[in-house]
C-alpha positions as CSV (number, residue, x, y, z in Angstrom):
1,X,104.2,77.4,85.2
2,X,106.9,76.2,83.3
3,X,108.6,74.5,86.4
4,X,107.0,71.1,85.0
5,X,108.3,71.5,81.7
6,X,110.1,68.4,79.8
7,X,113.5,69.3,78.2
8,X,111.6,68.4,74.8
9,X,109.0,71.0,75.5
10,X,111.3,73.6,76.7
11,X,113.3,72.9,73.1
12,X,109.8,73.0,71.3
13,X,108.9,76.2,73.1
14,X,111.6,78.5,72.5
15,X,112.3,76.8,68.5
16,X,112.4,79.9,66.1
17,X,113.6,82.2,68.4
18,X,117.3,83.7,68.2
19,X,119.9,82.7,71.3
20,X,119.5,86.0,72.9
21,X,115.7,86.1,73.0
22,X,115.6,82.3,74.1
23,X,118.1,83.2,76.7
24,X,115.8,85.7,78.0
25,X,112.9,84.1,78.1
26,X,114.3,81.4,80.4
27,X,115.8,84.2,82.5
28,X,112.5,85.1,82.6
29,X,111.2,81.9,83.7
30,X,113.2,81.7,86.7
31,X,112.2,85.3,87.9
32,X,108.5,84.3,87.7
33,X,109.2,80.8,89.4
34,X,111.0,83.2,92.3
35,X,107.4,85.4,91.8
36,X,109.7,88.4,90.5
37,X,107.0,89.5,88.4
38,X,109.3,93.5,87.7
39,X,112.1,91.1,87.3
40,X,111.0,88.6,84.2
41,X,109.4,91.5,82.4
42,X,112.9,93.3,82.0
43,X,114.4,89.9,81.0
44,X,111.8,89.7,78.6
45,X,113.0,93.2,77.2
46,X,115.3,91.4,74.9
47,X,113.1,88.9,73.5
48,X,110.3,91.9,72.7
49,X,112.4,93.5,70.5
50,X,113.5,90.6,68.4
51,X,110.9,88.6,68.4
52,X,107.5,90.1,69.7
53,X,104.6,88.0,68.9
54,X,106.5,84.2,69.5
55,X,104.2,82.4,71.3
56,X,106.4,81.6,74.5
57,X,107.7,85.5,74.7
58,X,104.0,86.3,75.0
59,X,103.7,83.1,77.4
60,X,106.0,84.4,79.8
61,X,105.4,88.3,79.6
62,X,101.5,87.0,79.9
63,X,102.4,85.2,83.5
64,X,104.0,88.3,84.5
65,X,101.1,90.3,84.1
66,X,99.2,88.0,85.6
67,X,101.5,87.8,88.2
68,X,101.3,91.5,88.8
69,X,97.5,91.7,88.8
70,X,97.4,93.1,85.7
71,X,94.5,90.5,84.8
72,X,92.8,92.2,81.5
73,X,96.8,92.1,79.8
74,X,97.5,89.2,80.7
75,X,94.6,87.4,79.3
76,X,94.8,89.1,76.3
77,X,98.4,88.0,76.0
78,X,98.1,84.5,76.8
79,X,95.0,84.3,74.2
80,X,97.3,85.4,71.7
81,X,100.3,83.1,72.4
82,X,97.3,80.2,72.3
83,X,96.0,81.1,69.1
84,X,99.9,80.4,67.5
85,X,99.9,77.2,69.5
86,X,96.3,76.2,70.5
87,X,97.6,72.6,72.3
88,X,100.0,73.8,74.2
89,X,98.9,72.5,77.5
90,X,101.4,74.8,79.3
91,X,100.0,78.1,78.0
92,X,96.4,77.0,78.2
93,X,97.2,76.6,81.9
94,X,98.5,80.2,82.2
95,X,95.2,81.2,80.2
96,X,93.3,79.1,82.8
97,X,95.3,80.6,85.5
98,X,94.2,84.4,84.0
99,X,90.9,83.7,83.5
100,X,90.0,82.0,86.9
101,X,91.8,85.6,88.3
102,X,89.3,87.6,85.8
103,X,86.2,85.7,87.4
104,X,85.5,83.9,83.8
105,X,85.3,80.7,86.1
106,X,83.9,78.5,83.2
107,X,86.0,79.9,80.4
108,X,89.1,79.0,83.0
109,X,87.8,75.4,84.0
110,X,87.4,75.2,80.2
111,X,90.6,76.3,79.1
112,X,92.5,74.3,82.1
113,X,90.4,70.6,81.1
114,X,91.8,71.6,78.1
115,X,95.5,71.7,78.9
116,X,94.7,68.3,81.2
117,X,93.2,66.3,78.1
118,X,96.2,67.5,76.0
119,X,98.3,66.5,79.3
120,X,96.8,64.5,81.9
121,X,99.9,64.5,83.6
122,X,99.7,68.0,84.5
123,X,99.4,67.9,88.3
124,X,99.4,72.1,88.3
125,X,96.4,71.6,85.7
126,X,94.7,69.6,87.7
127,X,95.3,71.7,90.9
128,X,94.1,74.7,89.7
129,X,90.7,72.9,88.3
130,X,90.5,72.0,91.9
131,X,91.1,75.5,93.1
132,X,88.3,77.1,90.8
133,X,85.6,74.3,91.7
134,X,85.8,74.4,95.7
135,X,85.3,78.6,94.6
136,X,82.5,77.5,93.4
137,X,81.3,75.6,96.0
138,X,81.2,72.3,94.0
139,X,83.3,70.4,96.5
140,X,82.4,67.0,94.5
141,X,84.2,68.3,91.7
142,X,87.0,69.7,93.7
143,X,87.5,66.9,95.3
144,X,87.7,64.4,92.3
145,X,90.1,66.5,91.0
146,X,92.5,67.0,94.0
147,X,92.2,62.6,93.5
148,X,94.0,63.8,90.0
149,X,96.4,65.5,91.6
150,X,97.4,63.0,94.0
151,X,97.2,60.5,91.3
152,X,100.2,62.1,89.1
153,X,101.8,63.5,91.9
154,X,101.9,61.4,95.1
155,X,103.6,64.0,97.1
156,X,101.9,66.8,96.1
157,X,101.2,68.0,99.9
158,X,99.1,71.1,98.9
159,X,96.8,68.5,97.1
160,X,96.8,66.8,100.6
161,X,96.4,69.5,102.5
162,X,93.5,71.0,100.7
163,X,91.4,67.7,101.1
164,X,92.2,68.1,104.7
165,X,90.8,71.4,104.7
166,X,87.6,70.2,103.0
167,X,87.3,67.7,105.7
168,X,87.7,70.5,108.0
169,X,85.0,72.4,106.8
170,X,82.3,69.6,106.5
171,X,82.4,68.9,110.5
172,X,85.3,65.7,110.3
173,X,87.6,67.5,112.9
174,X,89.7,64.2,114.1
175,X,90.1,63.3,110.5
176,X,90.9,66.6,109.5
177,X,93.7,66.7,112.6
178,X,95.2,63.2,111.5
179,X,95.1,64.1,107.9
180,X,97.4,67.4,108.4
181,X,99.9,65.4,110.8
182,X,99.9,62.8,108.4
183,X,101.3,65.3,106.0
184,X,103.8,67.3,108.5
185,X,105.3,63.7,109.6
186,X,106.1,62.8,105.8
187,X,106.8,67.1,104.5
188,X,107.3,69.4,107.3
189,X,107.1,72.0,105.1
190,X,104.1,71.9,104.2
191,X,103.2,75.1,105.7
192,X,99.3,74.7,104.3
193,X,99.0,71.8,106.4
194,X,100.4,73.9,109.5
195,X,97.5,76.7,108.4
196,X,95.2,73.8,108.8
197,X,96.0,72.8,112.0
198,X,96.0,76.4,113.6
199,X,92.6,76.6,111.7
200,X,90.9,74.2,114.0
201,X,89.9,76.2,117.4
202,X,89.0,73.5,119.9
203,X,92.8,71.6,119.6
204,X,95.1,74.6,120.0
205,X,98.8,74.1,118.7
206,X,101.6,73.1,121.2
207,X,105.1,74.0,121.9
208,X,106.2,70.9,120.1
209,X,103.9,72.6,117.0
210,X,106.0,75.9,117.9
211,X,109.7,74.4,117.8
212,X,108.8,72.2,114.4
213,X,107.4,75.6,112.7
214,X,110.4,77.3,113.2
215,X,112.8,74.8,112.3
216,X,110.5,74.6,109.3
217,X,111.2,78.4,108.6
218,X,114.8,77.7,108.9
219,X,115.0,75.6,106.2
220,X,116.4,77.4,103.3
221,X,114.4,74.9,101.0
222,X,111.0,76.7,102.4
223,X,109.1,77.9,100.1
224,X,107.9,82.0,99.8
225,X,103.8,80.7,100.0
226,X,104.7,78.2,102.5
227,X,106.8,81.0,104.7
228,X,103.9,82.5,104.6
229,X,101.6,80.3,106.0
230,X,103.6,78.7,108.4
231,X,104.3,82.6,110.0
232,X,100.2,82.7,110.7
233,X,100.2,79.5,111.8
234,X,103.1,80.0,114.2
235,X,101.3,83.3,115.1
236,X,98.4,81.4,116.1
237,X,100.0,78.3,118.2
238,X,102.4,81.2,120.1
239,X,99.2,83.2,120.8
240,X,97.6,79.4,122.0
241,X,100.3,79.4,124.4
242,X,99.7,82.8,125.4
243,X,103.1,84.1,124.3
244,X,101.5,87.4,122.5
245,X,104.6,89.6,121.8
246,X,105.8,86.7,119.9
247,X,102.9,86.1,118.5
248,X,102.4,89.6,116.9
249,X,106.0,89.8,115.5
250,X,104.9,86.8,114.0
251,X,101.9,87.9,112.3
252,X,103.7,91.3,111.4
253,X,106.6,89.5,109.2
254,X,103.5,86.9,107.6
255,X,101.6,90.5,106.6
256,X,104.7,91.6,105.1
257,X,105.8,89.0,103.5
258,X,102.3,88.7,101.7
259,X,102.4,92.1,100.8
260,X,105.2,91.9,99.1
261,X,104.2,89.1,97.0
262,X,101.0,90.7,95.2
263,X,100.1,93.9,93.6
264,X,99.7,96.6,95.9
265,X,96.3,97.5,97.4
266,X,95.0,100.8,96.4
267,X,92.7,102.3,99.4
268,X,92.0,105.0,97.5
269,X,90.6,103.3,94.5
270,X,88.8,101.3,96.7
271,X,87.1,104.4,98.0
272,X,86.4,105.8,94.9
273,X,84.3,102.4,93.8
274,X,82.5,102.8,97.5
275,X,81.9,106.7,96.4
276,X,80.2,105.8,92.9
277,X,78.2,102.6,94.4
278,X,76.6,105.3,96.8
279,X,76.2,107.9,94.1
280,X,74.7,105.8,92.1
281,X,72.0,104.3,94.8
282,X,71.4,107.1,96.6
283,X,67.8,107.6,96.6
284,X,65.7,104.7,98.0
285,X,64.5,102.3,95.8
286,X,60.5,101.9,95.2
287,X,60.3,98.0,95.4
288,X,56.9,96.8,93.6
289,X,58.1,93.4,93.3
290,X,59.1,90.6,95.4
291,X,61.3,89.2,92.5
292,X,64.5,87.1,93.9
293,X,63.1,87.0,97.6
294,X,65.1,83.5,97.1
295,X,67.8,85.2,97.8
296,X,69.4,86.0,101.1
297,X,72.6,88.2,101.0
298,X,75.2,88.0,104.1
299,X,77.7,90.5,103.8
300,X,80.5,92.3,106.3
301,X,84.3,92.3,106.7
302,X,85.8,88.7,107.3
303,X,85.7,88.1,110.9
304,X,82.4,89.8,112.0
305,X,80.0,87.0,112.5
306,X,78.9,86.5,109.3
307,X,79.4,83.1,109.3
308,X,77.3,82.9,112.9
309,X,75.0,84.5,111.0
310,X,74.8,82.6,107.7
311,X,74.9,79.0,110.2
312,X,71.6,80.5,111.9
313,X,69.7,80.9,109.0
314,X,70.5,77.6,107.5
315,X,69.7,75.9,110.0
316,X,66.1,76.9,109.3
317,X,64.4,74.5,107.5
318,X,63.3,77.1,104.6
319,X,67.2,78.3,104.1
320,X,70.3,76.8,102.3
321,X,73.5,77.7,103.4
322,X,75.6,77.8,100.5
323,X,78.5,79.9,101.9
324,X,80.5,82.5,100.0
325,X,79.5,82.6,96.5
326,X,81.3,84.4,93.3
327,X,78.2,84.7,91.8
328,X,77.1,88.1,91.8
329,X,80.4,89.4,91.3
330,X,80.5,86.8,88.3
331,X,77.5,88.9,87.2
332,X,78.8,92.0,87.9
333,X,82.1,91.1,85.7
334,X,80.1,89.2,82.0
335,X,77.9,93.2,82.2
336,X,81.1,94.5,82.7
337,X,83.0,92.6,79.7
338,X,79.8,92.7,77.8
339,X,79.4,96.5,77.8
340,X,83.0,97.2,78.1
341,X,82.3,99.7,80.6
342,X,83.1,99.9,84.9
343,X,81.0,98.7,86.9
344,X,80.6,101.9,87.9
345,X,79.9,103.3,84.4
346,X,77.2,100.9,83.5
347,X,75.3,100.9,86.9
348,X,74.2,104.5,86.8
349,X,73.1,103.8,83.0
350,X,71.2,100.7,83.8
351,X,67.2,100.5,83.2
352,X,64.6,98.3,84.9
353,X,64.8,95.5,82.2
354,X,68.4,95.6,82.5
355,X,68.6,95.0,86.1
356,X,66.1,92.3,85.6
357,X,68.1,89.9,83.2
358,X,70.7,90.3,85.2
359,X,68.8,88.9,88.8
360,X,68.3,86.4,86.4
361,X,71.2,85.7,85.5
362,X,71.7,85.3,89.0
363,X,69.1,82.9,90.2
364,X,69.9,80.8,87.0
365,X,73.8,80.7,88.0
366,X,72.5,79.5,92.2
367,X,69.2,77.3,90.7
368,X,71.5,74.0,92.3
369,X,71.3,76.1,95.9
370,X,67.7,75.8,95.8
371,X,67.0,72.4,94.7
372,X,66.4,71.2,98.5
373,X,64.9,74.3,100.3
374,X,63.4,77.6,98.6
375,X,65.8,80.0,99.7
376,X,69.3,80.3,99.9
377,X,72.4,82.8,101.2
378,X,75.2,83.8,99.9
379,X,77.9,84.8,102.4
380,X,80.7,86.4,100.5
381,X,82.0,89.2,102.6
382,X,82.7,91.9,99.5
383,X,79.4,91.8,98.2
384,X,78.4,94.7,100.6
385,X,80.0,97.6,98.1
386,X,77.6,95.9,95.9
387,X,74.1,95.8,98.1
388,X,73.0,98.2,95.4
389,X,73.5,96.1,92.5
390,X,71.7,93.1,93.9
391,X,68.9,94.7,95.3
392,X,68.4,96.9,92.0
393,X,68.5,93.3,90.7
394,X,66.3,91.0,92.8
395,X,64.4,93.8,94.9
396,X,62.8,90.8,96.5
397,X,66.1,89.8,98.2
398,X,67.0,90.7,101.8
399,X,70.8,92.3,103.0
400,X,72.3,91.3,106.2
401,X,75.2,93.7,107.0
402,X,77.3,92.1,110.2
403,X,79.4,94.2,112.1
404,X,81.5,94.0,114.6
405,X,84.0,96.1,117.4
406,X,85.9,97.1,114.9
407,X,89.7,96.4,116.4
408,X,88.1,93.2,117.1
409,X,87.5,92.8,113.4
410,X,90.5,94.6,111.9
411,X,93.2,92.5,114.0
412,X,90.9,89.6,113.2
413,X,91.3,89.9,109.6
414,X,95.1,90.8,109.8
415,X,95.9,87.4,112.0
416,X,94.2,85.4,109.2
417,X,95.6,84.1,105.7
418,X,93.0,85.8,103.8
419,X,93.7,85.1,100.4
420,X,92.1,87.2,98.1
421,X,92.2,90.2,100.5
422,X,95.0,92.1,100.2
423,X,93.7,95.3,101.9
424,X,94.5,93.0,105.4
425,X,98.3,93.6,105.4
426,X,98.8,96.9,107.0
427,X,96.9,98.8,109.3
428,X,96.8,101.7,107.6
429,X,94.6,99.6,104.7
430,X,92.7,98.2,107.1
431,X,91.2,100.9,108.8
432,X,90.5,102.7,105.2
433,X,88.9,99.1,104.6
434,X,86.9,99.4,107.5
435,X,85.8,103.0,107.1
436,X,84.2,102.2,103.7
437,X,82.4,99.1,105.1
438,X,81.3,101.6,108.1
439,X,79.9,104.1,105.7
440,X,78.2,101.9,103.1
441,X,76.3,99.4,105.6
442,X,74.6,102.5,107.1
443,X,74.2,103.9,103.8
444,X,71.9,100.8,102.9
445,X,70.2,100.6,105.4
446,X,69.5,104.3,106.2
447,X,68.1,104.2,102.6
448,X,66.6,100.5,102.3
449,X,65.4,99.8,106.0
450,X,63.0,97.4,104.7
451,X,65.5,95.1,102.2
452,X,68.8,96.1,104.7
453,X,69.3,94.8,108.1
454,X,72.4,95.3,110.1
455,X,73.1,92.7,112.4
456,X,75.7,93.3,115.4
457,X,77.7,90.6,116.6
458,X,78.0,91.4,120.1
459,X,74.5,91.8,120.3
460,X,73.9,88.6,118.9
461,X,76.2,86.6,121.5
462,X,74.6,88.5,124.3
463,X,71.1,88.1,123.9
464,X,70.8,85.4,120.9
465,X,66.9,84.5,121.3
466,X,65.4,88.4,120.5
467,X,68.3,88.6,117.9
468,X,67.6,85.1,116.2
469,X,63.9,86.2,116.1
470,X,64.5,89.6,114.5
471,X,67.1,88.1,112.0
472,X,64.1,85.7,111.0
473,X,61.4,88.1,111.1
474,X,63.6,90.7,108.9
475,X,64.1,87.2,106.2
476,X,60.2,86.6,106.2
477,X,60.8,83.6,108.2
478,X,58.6,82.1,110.8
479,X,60.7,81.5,114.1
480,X,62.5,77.8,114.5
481,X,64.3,76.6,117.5
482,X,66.8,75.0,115.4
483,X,68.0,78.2,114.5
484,X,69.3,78.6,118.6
485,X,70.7,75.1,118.2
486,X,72.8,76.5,114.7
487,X,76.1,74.3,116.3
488,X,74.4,70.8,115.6
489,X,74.1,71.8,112.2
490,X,76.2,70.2,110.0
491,X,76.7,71.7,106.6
492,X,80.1,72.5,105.4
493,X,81.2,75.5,106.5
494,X,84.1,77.2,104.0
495,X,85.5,79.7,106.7
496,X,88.3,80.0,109.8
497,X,85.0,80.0,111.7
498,X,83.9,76.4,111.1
499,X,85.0,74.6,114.5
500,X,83.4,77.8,116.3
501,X,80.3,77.5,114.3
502,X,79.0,74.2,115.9
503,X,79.6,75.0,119.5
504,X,77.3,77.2,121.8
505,X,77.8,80.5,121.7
506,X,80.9,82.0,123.6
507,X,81.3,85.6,125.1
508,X,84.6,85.5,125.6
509,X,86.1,85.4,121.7
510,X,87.5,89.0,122.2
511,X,91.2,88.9,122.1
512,X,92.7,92.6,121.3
513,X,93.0,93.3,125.3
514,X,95.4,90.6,125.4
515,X,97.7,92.0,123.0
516,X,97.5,95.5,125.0
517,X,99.6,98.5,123.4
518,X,100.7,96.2,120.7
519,X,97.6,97.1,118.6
520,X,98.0,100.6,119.5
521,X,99.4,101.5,115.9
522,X,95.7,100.1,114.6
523,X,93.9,101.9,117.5
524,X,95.3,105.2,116.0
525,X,94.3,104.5,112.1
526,X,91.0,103.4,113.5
527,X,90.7,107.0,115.4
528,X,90.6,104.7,118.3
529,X,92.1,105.9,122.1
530,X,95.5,104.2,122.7
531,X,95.2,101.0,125.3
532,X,94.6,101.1,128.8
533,X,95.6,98.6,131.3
534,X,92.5,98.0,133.7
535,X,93.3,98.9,137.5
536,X,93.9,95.6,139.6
C-alpha cells in the first residue's frame, strides 16, 4: 500500500491531477489503510470524473476492488495504471497483491520481484514474495525473502513471526516458543506471534499469556489484523485454562471481527458450484488408464484429520508429503482464463485430450514433489468440490475424503484463524459448508468406489492398525510399520495440527461437550439435538 510512500513519490503520484481529485485520492488512501474498501471508492468518485484513467486514480480504485474481492476488476485496473507508469514499484505491488489473490502465483511473484528490483527497499514487496512462496510450499524461498524483510525493516514483527511459524511447522517446537516470546517481549502487539503460541498444543498458554493479551487489545494502537488474531489466541489460552464461556465470547467477537473485514461469503453460490461439479460427474467414470497414479489427493473440511491422514502416508517410504498445494486449483484457474469460461462452463464441455493436458499440466507443476519418492499428496482441504476434475484428469490418482463428527469439525474450523476460509465465521455458513462437503464426498465415492475412499477420523484413532492397512491398500501401497509410527516423522507440517501430528494418537481431542449449550446455536444449523448434560 501506499503507507510506505516517500513525500517525493506521493508528489510524483498524484502530478497532473487537479486539487480536488488529488484530495480524493489521498482520502482514499486512508480509507483503504483503515480497510474501508465502500469508503475509498466513494472518495474516489471525485477523482473518476475528472480524471479517469490517471494512473494513481486507477491505483487506488484498483486496491479497493481488490480489497473487496473483486479480484478480476481489480487486476484489470491495476494493469492499466502500470501500463502509464510501468516502474512504479508501488502499483506493481498492488498488481502483485491482485494477482497472488487471482491464483496467477508466477505472474504475482513476477510482477512483485519487479517492484523489489525497482525498490529493494520495499519491505511490503518483499513480504508478500514471502507470502506467495511458503503458498507454494517453497519454504527456501520464503524464507530468504522474509531475511529481506528483516533486512529493510528490523522491526517488522509479522516478518518475525512468520519465521517462527515455519519453525513451527518443521518440528523446532522450543525454538519456535523462544522465537514468538522473543517477539511479544520487544512488540506485544504482535498478535501473529500470540496466534503462534496458541498454535503449539503440548505448551498451553497461561494466565500471565491471558492478562498480556488483553492489555494488548486495549491498546488503541492495535491493529484490526492483529485484534484479530490475538481474539483466537486469547480464545485458545482461556479455553487452556478451562475458562470456556470466556473462551467462546472470545472466539465469537474474532469471527466477527473477520467477517467484517472481507467480502461476504455467499453459501448459496457455493452450493450452486457443488450442484454443477455433481452434474457434471455424475455418471461413473470408465478408467482405462492408470495415468497420474503419482498422485494422492487428501481432501475434507479443515479440522477433520486430514493432516493425520496425509502424515500417515508420508511416512511410507513410496509417499511425499507435500502438504496443501494450489496446484490443481492453479489449473483449474489458467483453463478458466484461457477459455474465458467458469469452471463450471468448461468442465461439462471438456473432451478426453483436454482432460489429459491438463493432468499434465499438473504433474509438470508438482515434478519437484517427486524427485525423492514416486508418489506424492496433496492435502488442500477445498480440493474435494473438485474430485471430479482431478480424477477426469489423472484417472490414475486416488481421493481420500476425511470426515469427521461434524460439530467437532465445524466448531473446530470456527476456533481457528483460517485465512482463506471465510465461510468459518458464522454458523449458519458453516453448517451450509458442511452440508456440501457431506453430499459431495458420498457423491464420489458412491460413484468412484474404486479411485474415492472416505476415511473417518474417529475410526482411525480407535482402531489405527485395520485403518492404516486399508488407507494403504486403497493407495496401492504395500503395508509399513512406519506408517503406525507417523509421529517420528519429521517433515514440515503447514497446519494447526503440526504439534499433534508427532505424538501418539489421542482419543480424547473432542472438545464441544465442554462448551455444553454454548454450541447449541451450531447444533440447530447442523439439524443437530440441543446439548445434554450427562447424569452424574
Amino acid at each position: 500500500m501506499n503507507s510506505s510512500a516517500s513525500p517525493a513519490r506521493t508528489r510524483n503520484a498524484l502530478a497532473g491531477l487537479p486539487p480536488v481529485a488529488a484530495n480524493a485520492v489521498i482520502a482514499a488512501e486512508r480509507a483503504l489503510q483503515a480497510r474501508r474498501p465502500d469508503e475509498a471508492e466513494r472518495q474516489l468518485i471525485a477523482a473518476m470524473s475528472l480524471a479517469p484513467e490517471h494512473p494513481e486514480v486507477l491505483h487506488m480504485l484498483g486496491n479497493a476492488q481488490s480489497m473487496r474481492g473483486q479480484v478480476g476488476e481489480a487486476i484489470a485496473t491495476l494493469q492499466k495504471a502500470t501500463q502509464q507508469r510501468p516502474d512504479d514499484p508501488l502499483i506493481l505491488n498492488s498488481l502483485g497483491i491482485a494477482l497472488g489473490k487471482g491464483s496467477q502465483a508466477d505472474d504475482a511473484i513476477a510482477a512483485l520481484r519487479r517492484a523489489c528490483a525497482l525498490d529493494p527497499q520495499l519491505a511490503g514487496a518483499w513480504f508478500n514474495i514471502a507470502l506467495l512462496h511458503a503458498g507454494l510450499a517453497e519454504y527456501e524461498l520464503a524464507a530468504a525473502a522474509l531475511r529481506r524483510v528483516l533486512a529493510v525493516s528490523p522491526d517488522h514483527h509479522n516478518a518475525k513471526a512468520m519465521l517462527a511459524d515455519m519453525l513451527r511447522e518443521g518440528g523446532q517446537t522450543d525454538e519456535a516458543v523462544t522465537t514468538y516470546r522473543t517477539i511479544l517481549a520487544q512488540q506485544p502487539l504482535s498478535g501473529m506471534s500470540w496466534w503462534g503460541l496458541a498454535n503449539i498444543k503440548n505448551q498451553p498458554m497461561t494466565g500471565a499469556d491471558i492478562d498480556a493479551i488483553r492489555t494488548a487489545l486495549n491498546n488503541p494502537r492495535t491493529g484490526d489484523h492483529d485484534r484479530i488474531a490475538m481474539l483466537f489466541a486469547l480464545g485458545h489460552a482461556l479455553e487452556s485454562n478451562k475458562r470456556y464461556a470466556e473462551a467462546f465470547s472470545a472466539l465469537q467477537e474474532a469471527n466477527a471481527r473477520a467477517r467484517e473485514r472481507k467480502p461476504a461469503w455467499s453459501s448459496a453460490g457455493q452450493s450452486a458450484l457443488v450442484d454443477a461439479m455433481l452434474s457434471t460427474f455424475a455418471r461413473p467414470a470408465i478408467v482405462d488408464s492408470d495415468f497420474g497414479s503419482e498422485a494422492i489427493f487428501v481432501v475434507s473440511l479443515p479440522r477433520s484429520g486430514s493432516t493425520l491422514t496425509e502424515q500417515i502416508l508420508a511416512s511410507h517410504p513410496q509417499v511425499e508429503g507435500a502438504s496443501e498445494l494450489n496446484d490443481l486449483w492453479f489449473v483449474i484457474a489458467e483453463e478458466s482464463q484461457r477459455r474465458r469460461q467458469p469452471v463450471a462452463q468448461w468442465a461439462a464441455q471438456m473432451d478426453r485430450p483436454g482432460w489429459r493436458r491438463l493432468g499434465e499440466r499438473y504433474l509438470e507443476r508438482t515434478a519437484r514433489w517427486r524427485a525423492q519418492r514416486p508418489r506424492f499428496t496433496n492435502k488442500m482441504p477445498t480440493n474435494w468440490q473438485f474430485a471430479g476434475i482431478a480424477l477426469a484428469m489423472l484417472p490414475g490418482a486416488r481421493v481420500i475424503a476425511c470426515r469427521r463428527d461434524p460439530l467437532e469439525t465445524c466448531f473446530g474450523c470456527y476456533r481457528q484463524m483460517l485465512n482463506g476460509n471465510e465461510y468459518t465465521h458464522t454458523f449458519a455458513d458453516l453448517a451450509a459448508y458442511w452440508r456440501d462437503f457431506d453430499r459431495a464426498a458420498r457423491h464420489w465415492q458412491a460413484s468412484d468406489p474404486q479411485r474415492v475412499r472416505v476415511q473417518v477420523y474417529e475410526e482411525l484413532v480407535a482402531d489405527p492398525e485395520p485403518q492404516t492397512r486399508a488407507l494403504l491398500d486403497f493407495c496401492g501401497l504395500d503395508f509399513d510399520p512406519a506408517c503406525l509410527r507417523f509421529y517420528e516423522n519429521e517433515r514440515r507440517v503447514r497446519t494447526p495440527s503440526a504439534t499433534q501430528v508427532r505424538e501418539p494418537l489421542r482419543s480424547d481431542t473432542a472438545r464441544t461437550a465442554k462448551y455444553g449449550a454454548l454450541l447449541d446455536p451450531l447444533r440447530t444449523a447442523l439439524g443437530l439435538p440441543a446439548f445434554v448434560t450427562a447424569p452424574v
